[in-house]
N, C-alpha and C positions, 0 to 999 in steps of 0.2 A: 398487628404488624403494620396496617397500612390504617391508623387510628389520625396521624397527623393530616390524612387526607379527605376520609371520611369517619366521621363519627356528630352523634348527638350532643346536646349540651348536657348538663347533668340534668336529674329529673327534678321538676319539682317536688318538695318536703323531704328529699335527702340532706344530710350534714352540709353545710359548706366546708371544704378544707382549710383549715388553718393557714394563714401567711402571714409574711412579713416583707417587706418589700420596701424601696428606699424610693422617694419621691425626687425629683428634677433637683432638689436643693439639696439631697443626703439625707432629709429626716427620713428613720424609720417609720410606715403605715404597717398596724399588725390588725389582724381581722379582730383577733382577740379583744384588743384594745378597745374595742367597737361595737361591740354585745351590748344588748339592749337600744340599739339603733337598729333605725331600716339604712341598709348598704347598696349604693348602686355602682357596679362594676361593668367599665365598659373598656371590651377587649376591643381594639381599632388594629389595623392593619400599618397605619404608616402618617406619621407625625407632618403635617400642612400639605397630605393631598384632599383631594375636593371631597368625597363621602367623608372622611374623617373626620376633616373642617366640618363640613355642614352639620353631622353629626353632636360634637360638642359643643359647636356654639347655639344647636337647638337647645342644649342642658343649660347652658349658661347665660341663653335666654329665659331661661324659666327656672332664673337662681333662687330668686325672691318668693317663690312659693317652694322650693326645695329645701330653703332654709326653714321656711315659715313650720315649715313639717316636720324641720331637724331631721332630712335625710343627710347621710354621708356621701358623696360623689365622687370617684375616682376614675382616670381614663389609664389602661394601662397596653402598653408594648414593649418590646424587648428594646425599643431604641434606647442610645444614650441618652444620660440626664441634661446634656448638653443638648442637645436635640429637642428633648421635650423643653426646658427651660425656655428657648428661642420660640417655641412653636407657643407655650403659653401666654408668654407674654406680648406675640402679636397680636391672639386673638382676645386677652384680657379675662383668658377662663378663671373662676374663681375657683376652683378644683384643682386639686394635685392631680398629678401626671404622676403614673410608676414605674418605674424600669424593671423589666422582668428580662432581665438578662438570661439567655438560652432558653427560653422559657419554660423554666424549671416552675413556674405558679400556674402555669396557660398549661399543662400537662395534666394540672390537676384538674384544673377545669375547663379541660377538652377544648381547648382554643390554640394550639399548638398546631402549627404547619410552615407551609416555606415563609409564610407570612403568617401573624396572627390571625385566626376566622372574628369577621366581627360578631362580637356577641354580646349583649346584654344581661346582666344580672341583678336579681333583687334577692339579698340579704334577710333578711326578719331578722327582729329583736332577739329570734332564740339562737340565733345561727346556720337556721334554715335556708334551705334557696325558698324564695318565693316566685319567684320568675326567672324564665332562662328563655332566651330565643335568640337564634338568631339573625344576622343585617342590623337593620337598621328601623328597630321599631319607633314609633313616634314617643314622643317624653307625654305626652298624651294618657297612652295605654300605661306607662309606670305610674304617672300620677294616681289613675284610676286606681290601679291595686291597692296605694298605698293610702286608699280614701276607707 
């Protein structure tokens, strides 16, 4: 009942849920599509406030060894694609932005409330969660795992 208010993130070595989700421009991102990649999925609260910002532009500070890894990167909220589009291209993130409209994907993955809870996630190549936490961990501690 009161799940959008308190609840955990999913556990680590559970399935990731399947999505699909349109990014700032209208492409479709399907998790699917992404299998045999490590995935990082960051649930944010709200498109150019300050944890937010600071939050992906640490990612997109440390694009160039998240590539070098061939991880996948994505920041996702229920804001419009308008919204995000404006907010990406001020701060030059190299990552899609998702629109999780009602947040019908943040449900599944426990990140659903009046606002999205910020959260963190690491994908595996099998479609594993390999990390869930939430705030605002450093891109630091993702790297690490994904070493």
């Amino acid at each position: 009942m009161l799940s959008w208010l308190i609840s955990d993130p999913l556990e680590v070595g559970s399935h990731a849920p399947e999505f699909s989700l349109p990014d700032e421009r209208g492409a479709t991102v399907s998790l699917r599509e992404l299998r045999g990649r490590n995935v990082v999925l960051v649930w944010y609260p709200g498109d150019d406030t300050t944890v937010c910002r600071k939050q992906l532009c640490e990612l997109r500070d440390e694009w160039a060894e998240l590539t070098r890894r061939g991880v996948a990167v994505f920041g996702i909220n229920p804001q419009s694609a308008e919204s995000h589009a404006k907010f990406r291209a001020k701060f030059g993130f190299p990552f899609p932005l998702l629109v999780d409209s009602g947040q019908r994907v943040g449900k599944l993955y426990r990140t659903h409330g009046i606002v999205a809870k910020r959260t963190v996630y690491v994908i595996g190549p099998d479609g594993r969660v390999r990390y869930a936490k939430r705030g605002k961990p450093a891109v630091s501690d993702v790297l690490e795992l994904l070493d």
